[in-house]
Structure formats: C-alpha cells, structure tokens
PyMOL Python script that loads the backbone (N, CA, C, O; Angstrom):
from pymol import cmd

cmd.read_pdbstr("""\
ATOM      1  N   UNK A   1      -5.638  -2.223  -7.976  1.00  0.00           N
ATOM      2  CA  UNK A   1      -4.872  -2.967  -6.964  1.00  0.00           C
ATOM      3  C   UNK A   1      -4.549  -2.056  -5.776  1.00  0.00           C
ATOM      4  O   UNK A   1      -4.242  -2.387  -4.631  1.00  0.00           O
ATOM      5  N   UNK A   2      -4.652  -1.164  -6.163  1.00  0.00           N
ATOM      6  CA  UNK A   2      -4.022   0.138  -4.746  1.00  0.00           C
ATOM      7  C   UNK A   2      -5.319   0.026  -3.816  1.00  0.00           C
ATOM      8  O   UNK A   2      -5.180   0.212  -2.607  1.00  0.00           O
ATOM      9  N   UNK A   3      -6.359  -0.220  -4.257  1.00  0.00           N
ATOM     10  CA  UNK A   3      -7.556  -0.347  -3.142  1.00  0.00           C
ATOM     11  C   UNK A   3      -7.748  -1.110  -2.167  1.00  0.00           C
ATOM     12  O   UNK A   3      -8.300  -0.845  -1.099  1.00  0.00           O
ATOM     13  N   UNK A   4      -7.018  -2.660  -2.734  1.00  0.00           N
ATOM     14  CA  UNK A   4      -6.770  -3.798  -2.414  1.00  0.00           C
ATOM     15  C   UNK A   4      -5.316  -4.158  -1.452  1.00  0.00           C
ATOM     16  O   UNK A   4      -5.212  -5.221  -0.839  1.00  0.00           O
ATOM     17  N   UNK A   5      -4.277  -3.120  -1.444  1.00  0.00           N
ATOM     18  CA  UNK A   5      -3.246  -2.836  -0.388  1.00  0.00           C
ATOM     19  C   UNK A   5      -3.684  -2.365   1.231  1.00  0.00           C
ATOM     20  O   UNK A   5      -3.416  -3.039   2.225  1.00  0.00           O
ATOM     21  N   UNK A   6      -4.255  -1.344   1.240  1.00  0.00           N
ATOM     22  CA  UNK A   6      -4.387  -1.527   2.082  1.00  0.00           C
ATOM     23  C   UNK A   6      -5.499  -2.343   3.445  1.00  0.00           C
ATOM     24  O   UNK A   6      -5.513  -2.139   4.659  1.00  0.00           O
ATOM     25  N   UNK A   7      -6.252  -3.200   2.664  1.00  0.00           N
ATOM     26  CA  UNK A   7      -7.260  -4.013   3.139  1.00  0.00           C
ATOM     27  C   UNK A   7      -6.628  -5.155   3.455  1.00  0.00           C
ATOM     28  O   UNK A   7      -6.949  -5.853   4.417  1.00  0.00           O
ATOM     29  N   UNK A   8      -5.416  -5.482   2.426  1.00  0.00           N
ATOM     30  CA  UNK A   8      -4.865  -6.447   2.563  1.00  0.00           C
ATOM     31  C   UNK A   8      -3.674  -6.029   4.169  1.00  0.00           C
ATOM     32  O   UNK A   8      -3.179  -6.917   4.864  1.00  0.00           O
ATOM     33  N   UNK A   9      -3.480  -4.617   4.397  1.00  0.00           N
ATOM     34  CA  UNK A   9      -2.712  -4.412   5.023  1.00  0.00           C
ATOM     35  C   UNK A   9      -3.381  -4.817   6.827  1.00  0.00           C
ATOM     36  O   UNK A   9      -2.771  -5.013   7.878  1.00  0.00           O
ATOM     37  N   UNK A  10      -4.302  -4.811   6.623  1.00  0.00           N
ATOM     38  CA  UNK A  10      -4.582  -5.023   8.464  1.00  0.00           C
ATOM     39  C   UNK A  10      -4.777  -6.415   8.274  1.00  0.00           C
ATOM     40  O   UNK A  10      -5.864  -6.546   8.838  1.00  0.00           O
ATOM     41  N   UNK A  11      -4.473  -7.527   7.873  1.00  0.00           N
ATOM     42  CA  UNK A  11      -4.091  -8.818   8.111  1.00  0.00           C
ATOM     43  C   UNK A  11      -6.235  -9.124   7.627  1.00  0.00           C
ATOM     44  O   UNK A  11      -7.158  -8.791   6.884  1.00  0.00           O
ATOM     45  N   UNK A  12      -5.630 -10.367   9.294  1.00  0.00           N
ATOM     46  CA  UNK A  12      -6.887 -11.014   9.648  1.00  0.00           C
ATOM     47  C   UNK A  12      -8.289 -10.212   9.220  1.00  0.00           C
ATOM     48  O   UNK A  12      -9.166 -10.718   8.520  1.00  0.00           O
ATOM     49  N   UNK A  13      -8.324  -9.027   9.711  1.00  0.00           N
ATOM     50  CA  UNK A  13      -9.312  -8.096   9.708  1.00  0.00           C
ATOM     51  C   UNK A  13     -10.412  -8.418   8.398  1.00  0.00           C
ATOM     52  O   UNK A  13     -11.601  -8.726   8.486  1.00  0.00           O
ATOM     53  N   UNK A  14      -9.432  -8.202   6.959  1.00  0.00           N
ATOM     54  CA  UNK A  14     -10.178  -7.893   6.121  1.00  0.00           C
ATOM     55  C   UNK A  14     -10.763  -9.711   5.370  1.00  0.00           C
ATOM     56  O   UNK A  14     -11.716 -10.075   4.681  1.00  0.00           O
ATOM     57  N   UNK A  15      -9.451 -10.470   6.061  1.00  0.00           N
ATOM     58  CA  UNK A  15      -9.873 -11.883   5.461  1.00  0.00           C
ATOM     59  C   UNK A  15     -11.481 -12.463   6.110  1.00  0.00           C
ATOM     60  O   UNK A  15     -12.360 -12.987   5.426  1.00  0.00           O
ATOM     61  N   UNK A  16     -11.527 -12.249   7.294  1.00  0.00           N
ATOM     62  CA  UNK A  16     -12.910 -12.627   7.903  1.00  0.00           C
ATOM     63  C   UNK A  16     -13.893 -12.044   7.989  1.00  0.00           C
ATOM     64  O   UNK A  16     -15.002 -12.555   8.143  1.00  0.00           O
ATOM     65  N   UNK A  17     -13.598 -10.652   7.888  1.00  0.00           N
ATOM     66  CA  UNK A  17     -14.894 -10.104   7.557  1.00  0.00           C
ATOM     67  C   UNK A  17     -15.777 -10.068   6.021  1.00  0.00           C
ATOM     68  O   UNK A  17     -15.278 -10.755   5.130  1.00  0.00           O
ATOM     69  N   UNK A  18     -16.493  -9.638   5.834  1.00  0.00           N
ATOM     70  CA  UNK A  18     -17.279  -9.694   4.322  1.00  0.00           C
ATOM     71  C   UNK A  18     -16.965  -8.911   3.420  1.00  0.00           C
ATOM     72  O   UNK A  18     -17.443  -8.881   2.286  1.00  0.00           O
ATOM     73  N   UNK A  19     -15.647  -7.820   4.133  1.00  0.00           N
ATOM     74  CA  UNK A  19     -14.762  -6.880   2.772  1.00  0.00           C
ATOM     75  C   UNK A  19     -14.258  -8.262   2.179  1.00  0.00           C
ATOM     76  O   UNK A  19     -13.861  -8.165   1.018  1.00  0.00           O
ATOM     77  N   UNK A  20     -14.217  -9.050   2.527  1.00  0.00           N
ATOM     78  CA  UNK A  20     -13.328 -10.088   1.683  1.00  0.00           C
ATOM     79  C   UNK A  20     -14.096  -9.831  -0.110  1.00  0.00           C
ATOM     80  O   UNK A  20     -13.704  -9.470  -1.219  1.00  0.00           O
ATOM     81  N   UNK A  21     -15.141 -10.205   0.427  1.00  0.00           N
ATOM     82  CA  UNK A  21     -16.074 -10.341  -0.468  1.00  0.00           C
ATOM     83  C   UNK A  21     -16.236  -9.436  -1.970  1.00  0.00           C
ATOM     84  O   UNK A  21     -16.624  -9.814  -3.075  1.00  0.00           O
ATOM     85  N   UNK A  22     -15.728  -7.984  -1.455  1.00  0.00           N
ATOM     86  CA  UNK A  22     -15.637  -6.636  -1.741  1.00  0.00           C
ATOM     87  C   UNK A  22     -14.568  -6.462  -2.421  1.00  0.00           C
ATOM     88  O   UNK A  22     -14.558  -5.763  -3.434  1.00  0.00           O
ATOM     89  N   UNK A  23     -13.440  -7.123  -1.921  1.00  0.00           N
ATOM     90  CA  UNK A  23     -11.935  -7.108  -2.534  1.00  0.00           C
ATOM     91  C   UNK A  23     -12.336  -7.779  -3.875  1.00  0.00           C
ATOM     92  O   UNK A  23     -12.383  -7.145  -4.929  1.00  0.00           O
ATOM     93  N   UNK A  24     -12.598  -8.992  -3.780  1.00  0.00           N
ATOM     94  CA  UNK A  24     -12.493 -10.036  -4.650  1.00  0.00           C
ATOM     95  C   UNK A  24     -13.319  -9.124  -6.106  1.00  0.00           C
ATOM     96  O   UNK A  24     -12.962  -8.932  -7.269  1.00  0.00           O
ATOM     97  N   UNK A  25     -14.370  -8.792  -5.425  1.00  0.00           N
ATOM     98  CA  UNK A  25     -14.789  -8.318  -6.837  1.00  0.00           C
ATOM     99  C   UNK A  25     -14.462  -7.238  -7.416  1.00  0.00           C
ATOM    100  O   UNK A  25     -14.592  -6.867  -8.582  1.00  0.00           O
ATOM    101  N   UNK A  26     -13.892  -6.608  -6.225  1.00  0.00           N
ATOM    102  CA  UNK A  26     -13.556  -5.345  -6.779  1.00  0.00           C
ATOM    103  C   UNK A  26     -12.152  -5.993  -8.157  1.00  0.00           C
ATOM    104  O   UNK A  26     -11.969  -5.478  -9.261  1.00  0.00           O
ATOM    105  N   UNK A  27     -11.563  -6.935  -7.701  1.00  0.00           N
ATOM    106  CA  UNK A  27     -10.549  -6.915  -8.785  1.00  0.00           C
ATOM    107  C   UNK A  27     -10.373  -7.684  -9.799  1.00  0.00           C
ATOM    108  O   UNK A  27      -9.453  -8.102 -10.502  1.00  0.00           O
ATOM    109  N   UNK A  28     -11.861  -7.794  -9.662  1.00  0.00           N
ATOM    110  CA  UNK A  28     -12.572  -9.103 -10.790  1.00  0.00           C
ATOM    111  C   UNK A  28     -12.816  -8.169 -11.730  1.00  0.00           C
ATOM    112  O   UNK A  28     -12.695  -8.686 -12.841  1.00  0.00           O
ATOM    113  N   UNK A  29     -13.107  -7.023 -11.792  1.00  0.00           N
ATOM    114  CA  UNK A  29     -14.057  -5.814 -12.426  1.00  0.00           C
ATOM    115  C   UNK A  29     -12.823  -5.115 -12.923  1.00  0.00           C
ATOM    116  O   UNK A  29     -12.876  -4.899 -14.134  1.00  0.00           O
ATOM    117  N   UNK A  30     -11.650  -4.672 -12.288  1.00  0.00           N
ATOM    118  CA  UNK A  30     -10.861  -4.326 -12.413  1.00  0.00           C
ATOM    119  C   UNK A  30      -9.700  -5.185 -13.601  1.00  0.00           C
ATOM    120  O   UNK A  30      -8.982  -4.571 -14.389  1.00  0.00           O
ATOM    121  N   UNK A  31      -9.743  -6.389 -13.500  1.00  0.00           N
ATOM    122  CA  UNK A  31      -8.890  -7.374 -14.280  1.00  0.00           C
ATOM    123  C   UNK A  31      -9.955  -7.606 -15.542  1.00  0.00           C
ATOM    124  O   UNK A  31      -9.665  -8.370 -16.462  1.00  0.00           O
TER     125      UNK A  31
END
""", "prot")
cmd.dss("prot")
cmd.show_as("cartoon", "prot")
cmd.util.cbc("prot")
cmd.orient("prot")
C-alpha cells in the first residue's frame, strides 16, 4: 500500500493516466 500513497497523492495525474492500471495490480498481487 505505501507504493500506492503516493500515486494516489498527485490526484488527477495518476487516475488518467495508465499508472492507473499499474496501481490496481500492483495491489491485486499484493492482497
């Protein structure tokens, strides 16, 4: 989840771009 703070921290940025994409799995793998 600490990977996922600060991506989440620049807002808009990370929702529209294709890190979205990156997050998600990253904490799919992680959970």
């Amino acid at each position: 989840m600490i990977w996922v703070r600060p991506m989440a921290h620049k807002g808009n940025s990370w929702k529209s771009s294709s890190s979205r994409q990156k997050v998600y799995l990253y904490v799919e793998i992680n959970n």
